[in-house]
NUVEX-484182 format. One line per 4 residues: number of its first residue (from 1); their letters; for each residue x, y, z of N, C-alpha, C. Coordinates in steps of 0.05 Angstrom, whole numbers, plus 32768, in hexadecimal, padded with zeros to 4 digits. Layout:
// residues N
NUM> A> X,Y,Z,X,Y,Z,X,Y,Z  ... .
This chain:
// residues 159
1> XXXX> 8217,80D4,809E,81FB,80CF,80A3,81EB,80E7,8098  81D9,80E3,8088,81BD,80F1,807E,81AF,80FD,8091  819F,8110,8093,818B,811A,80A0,817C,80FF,8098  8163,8100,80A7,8148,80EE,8093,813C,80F8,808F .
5> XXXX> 8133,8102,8078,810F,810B,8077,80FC,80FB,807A  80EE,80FF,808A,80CF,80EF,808E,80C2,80F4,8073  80B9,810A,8069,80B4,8116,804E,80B5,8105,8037  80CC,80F5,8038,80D7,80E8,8021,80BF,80D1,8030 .
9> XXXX> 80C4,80BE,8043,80B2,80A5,804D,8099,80AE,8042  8088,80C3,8048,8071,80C3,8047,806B,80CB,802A  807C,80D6,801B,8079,80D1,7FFB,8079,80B5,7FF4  8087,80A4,7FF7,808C,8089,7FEF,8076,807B,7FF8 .
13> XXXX> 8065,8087,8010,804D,807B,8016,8035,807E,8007  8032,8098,7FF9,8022,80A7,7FEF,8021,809D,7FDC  8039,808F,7FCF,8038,8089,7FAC,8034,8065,7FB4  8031,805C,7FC4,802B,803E,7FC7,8009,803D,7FCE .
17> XXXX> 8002,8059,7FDD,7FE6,8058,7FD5,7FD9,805C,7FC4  7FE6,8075,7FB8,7FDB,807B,7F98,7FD7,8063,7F88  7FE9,8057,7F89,7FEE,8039,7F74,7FDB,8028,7F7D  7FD4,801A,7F9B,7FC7,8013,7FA0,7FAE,801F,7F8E .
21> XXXX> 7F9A,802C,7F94,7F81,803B,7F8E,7F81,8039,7F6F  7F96,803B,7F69,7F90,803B,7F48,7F8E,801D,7F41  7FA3,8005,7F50,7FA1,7FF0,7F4C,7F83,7FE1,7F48  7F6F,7FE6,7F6B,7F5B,7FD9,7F6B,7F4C,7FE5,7F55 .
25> XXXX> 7F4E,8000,7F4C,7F3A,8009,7F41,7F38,8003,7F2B  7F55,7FFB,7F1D,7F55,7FEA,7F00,7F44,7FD0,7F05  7F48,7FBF,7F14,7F45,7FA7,7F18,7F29,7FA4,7F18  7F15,7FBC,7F29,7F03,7FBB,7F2B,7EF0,7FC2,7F18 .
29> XXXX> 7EFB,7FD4,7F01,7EE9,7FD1,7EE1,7EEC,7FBD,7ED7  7EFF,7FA3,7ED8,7F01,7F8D,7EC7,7EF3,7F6F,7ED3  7EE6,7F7A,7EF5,7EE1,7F5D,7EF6,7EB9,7F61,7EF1  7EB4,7F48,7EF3,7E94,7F45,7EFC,7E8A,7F42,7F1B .
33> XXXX> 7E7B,7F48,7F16,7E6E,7F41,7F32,7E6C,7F66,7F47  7E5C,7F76,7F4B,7E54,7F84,7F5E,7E5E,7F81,7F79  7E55,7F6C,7F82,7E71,7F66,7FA4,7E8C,7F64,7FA1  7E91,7F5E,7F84,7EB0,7F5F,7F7E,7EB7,7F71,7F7E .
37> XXXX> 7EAC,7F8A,7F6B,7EAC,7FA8,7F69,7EAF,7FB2,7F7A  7E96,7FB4,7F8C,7E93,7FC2,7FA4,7EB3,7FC1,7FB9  7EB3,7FAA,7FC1,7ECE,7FA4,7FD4,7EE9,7FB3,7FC4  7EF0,7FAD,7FAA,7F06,7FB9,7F9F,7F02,7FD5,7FA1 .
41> XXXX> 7EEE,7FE6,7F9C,7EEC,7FFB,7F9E,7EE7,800C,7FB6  7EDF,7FFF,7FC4,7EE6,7FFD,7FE7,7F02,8002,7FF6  7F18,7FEB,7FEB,7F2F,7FE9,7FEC,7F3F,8002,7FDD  7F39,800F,7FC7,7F48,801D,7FB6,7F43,8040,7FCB .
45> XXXX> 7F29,803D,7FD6,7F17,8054,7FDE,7F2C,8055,8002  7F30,8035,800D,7F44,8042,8024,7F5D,804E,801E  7F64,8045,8004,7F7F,804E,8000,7F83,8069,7FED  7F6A,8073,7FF6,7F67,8092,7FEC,7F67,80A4,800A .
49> XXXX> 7F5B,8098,801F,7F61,80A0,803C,7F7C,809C,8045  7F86,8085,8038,7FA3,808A,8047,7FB9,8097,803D  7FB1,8098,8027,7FC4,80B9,8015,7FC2,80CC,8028  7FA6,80D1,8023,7FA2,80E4,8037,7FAB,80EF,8057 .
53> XXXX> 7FA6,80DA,805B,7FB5,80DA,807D,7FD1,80DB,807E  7FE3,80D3,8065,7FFE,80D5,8065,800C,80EF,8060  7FF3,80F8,804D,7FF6,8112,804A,8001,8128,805E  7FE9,8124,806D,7FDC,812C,8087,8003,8131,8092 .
57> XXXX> 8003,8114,8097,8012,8110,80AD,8035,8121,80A6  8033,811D,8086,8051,812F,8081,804E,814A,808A  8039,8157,808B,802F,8170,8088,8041,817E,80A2  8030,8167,80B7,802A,8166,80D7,8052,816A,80E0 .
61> XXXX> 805E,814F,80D5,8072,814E,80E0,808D,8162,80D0  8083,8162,80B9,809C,8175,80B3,80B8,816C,80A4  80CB,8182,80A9,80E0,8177,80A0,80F7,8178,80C3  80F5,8187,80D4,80FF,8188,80EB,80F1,816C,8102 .
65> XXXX> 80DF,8163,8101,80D5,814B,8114,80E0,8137,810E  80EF,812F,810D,8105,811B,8110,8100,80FE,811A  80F6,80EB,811E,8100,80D1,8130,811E,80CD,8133  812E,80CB,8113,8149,80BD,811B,815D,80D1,80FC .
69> XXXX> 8175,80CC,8107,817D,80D7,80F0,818E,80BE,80E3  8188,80B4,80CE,818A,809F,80BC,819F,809B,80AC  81B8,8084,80A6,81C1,8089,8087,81B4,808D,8073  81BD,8096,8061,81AC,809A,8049,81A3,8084,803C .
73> XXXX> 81B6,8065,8040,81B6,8052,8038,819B,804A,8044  818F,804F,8055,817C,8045,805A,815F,804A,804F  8160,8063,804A,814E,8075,8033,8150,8065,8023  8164,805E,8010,816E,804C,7FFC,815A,8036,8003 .
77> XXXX> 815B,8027,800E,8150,8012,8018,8135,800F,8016  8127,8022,801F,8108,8029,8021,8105,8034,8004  810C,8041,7FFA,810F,8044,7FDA,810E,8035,7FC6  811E,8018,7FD2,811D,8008,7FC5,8103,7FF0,7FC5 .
81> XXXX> 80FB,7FEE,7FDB,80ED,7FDA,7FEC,80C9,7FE2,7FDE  80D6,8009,7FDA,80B8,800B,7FD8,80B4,8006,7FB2  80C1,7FFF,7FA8,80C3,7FF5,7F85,80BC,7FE1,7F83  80BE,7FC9,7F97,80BA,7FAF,7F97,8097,7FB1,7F9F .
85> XXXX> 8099,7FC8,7FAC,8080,7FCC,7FC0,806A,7FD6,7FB2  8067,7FE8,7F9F,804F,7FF1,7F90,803D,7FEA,7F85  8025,7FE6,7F86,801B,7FDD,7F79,801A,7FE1,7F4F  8019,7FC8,7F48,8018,7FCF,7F29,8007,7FC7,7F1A .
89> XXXX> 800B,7FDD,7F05,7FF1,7FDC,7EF8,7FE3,7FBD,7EEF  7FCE,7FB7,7EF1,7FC8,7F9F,7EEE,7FC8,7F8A,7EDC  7FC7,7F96,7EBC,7FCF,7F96,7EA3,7FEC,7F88,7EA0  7FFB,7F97,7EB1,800F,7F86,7EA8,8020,7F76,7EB9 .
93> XXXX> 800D,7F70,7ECB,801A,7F53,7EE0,8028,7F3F,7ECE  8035,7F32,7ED5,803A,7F20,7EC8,802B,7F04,7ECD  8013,7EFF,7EB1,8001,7EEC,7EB3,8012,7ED6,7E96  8003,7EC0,7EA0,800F,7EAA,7E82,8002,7EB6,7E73 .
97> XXXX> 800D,7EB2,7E57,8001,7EC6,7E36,7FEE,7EB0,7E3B  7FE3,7E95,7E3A,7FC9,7E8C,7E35,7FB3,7E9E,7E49  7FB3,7EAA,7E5E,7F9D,7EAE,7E72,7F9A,7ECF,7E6B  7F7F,7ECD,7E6C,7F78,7EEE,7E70,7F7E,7EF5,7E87 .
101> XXXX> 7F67,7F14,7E96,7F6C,7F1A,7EAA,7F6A,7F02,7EC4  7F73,7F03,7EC9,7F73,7EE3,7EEA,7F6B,7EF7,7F02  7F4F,7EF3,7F0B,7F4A,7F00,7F24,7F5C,7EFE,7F38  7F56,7EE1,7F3D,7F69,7ED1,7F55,7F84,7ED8,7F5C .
105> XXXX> 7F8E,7ED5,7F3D,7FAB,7EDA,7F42,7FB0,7EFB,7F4B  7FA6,7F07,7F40,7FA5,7F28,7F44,7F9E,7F31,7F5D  7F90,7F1A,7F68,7F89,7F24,7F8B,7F9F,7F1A,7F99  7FB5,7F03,7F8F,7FC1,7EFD,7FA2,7FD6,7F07,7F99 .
109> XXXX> 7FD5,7F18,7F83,7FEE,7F2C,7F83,7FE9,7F4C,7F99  7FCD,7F53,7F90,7FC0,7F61,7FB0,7FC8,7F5E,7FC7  7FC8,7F43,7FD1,7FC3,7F41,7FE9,7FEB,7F46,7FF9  7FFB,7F38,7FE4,801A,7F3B,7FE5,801E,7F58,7FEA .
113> XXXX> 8009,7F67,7FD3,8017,7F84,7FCE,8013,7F94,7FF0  7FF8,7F80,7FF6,7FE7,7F97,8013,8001,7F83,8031  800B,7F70,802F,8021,7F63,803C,8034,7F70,8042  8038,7F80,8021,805A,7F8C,8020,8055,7FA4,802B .
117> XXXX> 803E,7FB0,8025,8035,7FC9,8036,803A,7FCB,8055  8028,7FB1,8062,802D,7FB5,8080,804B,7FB6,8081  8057,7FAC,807B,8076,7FA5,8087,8081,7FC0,8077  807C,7FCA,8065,8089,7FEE,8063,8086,7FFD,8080 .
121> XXXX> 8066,7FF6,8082,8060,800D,8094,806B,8005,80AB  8066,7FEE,80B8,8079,7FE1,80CC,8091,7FF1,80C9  80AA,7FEB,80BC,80C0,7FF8,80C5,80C4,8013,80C4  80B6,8023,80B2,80AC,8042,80AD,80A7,8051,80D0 .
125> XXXX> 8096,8037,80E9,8086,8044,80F6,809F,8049,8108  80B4,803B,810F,80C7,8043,811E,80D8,805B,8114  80D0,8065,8100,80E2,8080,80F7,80D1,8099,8102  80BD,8096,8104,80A6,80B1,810A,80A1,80B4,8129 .
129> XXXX> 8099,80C8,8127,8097,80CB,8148,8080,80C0,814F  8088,80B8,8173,8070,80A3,817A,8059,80B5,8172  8051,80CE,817C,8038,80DF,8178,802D,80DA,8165  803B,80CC,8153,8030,80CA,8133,8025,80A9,812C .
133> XXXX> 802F,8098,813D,8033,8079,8134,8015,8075,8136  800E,8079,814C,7FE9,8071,814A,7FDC,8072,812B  7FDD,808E,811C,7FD1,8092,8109,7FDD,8077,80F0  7FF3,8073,80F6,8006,805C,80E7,7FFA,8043,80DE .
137> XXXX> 7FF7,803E,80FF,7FEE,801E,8109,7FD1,8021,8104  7FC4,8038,80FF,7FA0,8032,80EF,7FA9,8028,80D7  7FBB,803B,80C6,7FBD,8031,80AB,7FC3,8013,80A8  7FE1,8010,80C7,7FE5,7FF0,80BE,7FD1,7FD9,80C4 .
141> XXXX> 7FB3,7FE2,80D6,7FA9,7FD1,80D4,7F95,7FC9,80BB  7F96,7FE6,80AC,7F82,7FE6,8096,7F88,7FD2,8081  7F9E,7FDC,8086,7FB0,7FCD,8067,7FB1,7FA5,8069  7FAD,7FA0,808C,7FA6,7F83,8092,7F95,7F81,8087 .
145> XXXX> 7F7D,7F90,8091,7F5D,7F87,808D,7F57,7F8B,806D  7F65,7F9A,805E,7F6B,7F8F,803D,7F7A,7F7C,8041  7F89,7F61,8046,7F8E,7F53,8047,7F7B,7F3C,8049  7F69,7F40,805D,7F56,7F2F,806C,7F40,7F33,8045 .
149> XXXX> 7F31,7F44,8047,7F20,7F43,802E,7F28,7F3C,801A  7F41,7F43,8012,7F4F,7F39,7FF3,7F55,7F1D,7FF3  7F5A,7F0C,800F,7F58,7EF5,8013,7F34,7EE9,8014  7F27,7EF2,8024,7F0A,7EE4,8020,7F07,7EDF,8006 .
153> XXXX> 7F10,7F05,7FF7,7EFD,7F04,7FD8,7F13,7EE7,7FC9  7F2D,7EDD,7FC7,7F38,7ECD,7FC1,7F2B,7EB7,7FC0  7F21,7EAD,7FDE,7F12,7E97,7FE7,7EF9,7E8F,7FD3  7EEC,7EA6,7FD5,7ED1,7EA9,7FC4,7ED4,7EA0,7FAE .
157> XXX> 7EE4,7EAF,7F98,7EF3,7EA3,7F7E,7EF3,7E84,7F7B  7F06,7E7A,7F8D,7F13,7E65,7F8B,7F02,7E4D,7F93  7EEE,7E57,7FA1,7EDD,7E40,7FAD,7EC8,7E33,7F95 .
């Protein structure tokens, strides 16, 4: 059995926000519309706070604050989960060669990516110490309530 670093989690968090922020922010030079803008850039702008706070939080806990000591296989795991999990660049989703950029589809690749997020952080929150989970469960509800908007703005589209 491995030590765990928390360190390593909250890197893998850091680079799913990064990606996020860069994601909306592509997305958000290529569409029309000002309320479209605004919200993506809104969205890209929480996920510059939650870098931040993850930051924060490796800082805080260290390499000795412990929750559990882990196989490594399981690091593995979260390693892996978070590749599936990143957001990508938007350019090269995979769209049909007839369609240009597809809003719609690109939001409901969003809305999957902000899905796969809660359920990282979900199982992430039982590795950290309780003292810490509060600040967690803001993020995990943030990353809903990008859920909730990336779905309206969907609606809007589609209607």
């Amino acid at each position: 059995m491995a030590l765990f670093n928390m360190r390593d989690v909250f890197a893998i968090a850091v680079k799913i926000e990064e990606r996020g922020e860069a994601f909306y922010r592509q997305v958000a030079e290529k569409v029309e519309g000002e309320s479209v803008k605004k919200l993506l850039n809104s969205l890209a702008d929480d996920e510059v706070q939650h870098k931040q706070l993850f930051t924060q939080m490796a800082s805080q806990i260290g390499e000795t604050n412990l929750a559990h000591n882990l196989e490594e296989s399981y690091l593995n795991y979260l390693q892996a989960y978070t590749e599936t999990l990143v957001f990508e660049d938007p350019d090269k989703l995979p769209y049909d060669a007839q369609r240009a950029f597809d809003l719609p589809r690109v939001i409901m690749y969003a809305i999957e990516k902000e899905l796969d997020s809660v359920l990282f952080y979900k199982e992430v929150k039982d590795l950290i110490p309780p003292s810490e989970q509060g600040l967690l469960d803001k993020i995990i509800n943030e990353e809903r309530r990008h859920v909730v908007n990336l779905h309206w703005l969907k609606n809007q589209l589609t209607a």
